[in-house]
Structures are given as structure tokens and as C-alpha cells.
C-alpha positions in Angstrom: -2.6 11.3 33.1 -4.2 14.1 30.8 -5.6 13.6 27.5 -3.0 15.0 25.5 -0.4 12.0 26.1 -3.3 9.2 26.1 -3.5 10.9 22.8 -0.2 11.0 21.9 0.2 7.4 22.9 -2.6 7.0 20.3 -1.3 8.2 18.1 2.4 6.7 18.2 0.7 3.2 18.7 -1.0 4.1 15.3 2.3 4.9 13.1 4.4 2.2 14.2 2.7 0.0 12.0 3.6 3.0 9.7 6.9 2.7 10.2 7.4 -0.7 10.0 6.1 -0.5 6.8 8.2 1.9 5.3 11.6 0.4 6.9 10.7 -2.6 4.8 10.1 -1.0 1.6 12.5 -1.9 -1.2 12.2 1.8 -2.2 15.7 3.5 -1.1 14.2 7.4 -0.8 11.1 5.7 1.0 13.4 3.5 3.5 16.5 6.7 4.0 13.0 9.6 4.5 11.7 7.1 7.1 14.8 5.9 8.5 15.3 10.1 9.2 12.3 10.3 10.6 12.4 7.6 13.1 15.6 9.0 14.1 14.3 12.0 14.9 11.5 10.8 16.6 13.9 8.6 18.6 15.9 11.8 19.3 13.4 12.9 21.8 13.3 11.3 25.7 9.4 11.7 25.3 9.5 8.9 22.5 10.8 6.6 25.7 7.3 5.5 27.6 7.5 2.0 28.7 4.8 0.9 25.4 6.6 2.3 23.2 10.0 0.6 23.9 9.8 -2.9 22.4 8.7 -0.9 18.9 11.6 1.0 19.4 13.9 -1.8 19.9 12.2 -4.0 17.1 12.1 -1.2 14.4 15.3 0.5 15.0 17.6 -2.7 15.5 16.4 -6.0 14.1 17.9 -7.2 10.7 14.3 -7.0 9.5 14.3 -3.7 8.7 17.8 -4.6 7.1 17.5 -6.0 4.3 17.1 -3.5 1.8 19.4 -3.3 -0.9 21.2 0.4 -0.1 24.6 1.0 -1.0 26.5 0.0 2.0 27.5 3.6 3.2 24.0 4.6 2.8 22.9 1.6 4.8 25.6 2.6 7.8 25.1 6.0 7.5 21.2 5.9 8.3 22.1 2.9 10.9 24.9 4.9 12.3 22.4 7.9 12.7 19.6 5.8 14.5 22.1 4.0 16.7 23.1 7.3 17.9 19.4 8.6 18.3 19.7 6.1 20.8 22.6 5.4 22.7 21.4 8.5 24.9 17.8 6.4 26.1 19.4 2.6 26.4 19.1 2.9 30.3 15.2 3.5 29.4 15.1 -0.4 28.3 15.4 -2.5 31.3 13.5 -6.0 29.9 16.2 -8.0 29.6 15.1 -9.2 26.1 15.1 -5.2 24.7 18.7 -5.1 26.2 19.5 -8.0 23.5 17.8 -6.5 21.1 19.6 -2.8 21.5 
């Protein structure tokens, strides 16, 4: 494996944490700018390496990252949009207890 995805492993294992803190801020701009960034992030196969999958699965899809108080189409809207960033990789996550969780 070269340097460049070591480092890029790196650096994704160092902005979940990131993430996870955004997607549970009570601050609707902070949550929907996140949200859109995961998604996009998400959009990409590259995002799919077998370390990276149970962050996926936990930061995308657990009601953790839930419970912010958006209007409801705002809420489905970004949901809808990270569902769908998705769909596309869910053959990637074959532990049975991702499957659950996606």
C-alpha cells in the first residue's frame, strides 16, 4: 500500500470524531453543513475501506445523530440525501451487525 492512502486513512480516522461531533450539535446550520458533507464524502466508493465502514454505518444511520430538533422536512431531506449517498455501497458492508445498522 503507498503512503498516500495510509495517509488518507489517517486522515479520515482523524475527522470521524469530527463528524460525530457536528451530527450532534444542537446547531441546525452546523448539523444540515455537516450532514452535506458526510454525504458527499459518502458519495465516493473510495470512502468504502473495510475501517471506515462501521463509522459509516454508525454516523450516517443511528438515531444518535437524530435527535436534533430540525423541522421535520429538513430532518428527511438531509436523511433522504445521506440514505441515498449510500444505497449505491450497502454490498460494501458485509458484518452482519453493519447490515442492521444500514
Amino acid at each position: 500500500m503507498s503512503s498516500r492512502p495510509q495517509t488518507a486513512v489517517a486522515d479520515n480516522a482523524k475527522i470521524f470524531p469530527v463528524f460525530a461531533t457536528r451530527l450532534a450539535s444542537k446547531d441546525v446550520n452546523e448539523y444540515i453543513n455537516t450532514a452535506n458533507k458526510l454525504k458527499n464524502w459518502l458519495g465516493s466508493e473510495k470512502a468504502y475501506y473495510p475501517d471506515a465502514l462501521r463509522n459509516i454505518a454508525h454516523q450516517t444511520f443511528t438515531t444518535r445523530f437524530l435527535h436534533i430538533e430540525l423541522s421535520a422536512v429538513a430532518a428527511m431531506d438531509i436523511y433522504q440525501a445521506l440514505i441515498r449517498a449510500v444505497i449505491p455501497f450497502l454490498p460494501l458492508f458485509t458484518e452482519e451487525d453493519l447490515q442492521y445498522t444500514c
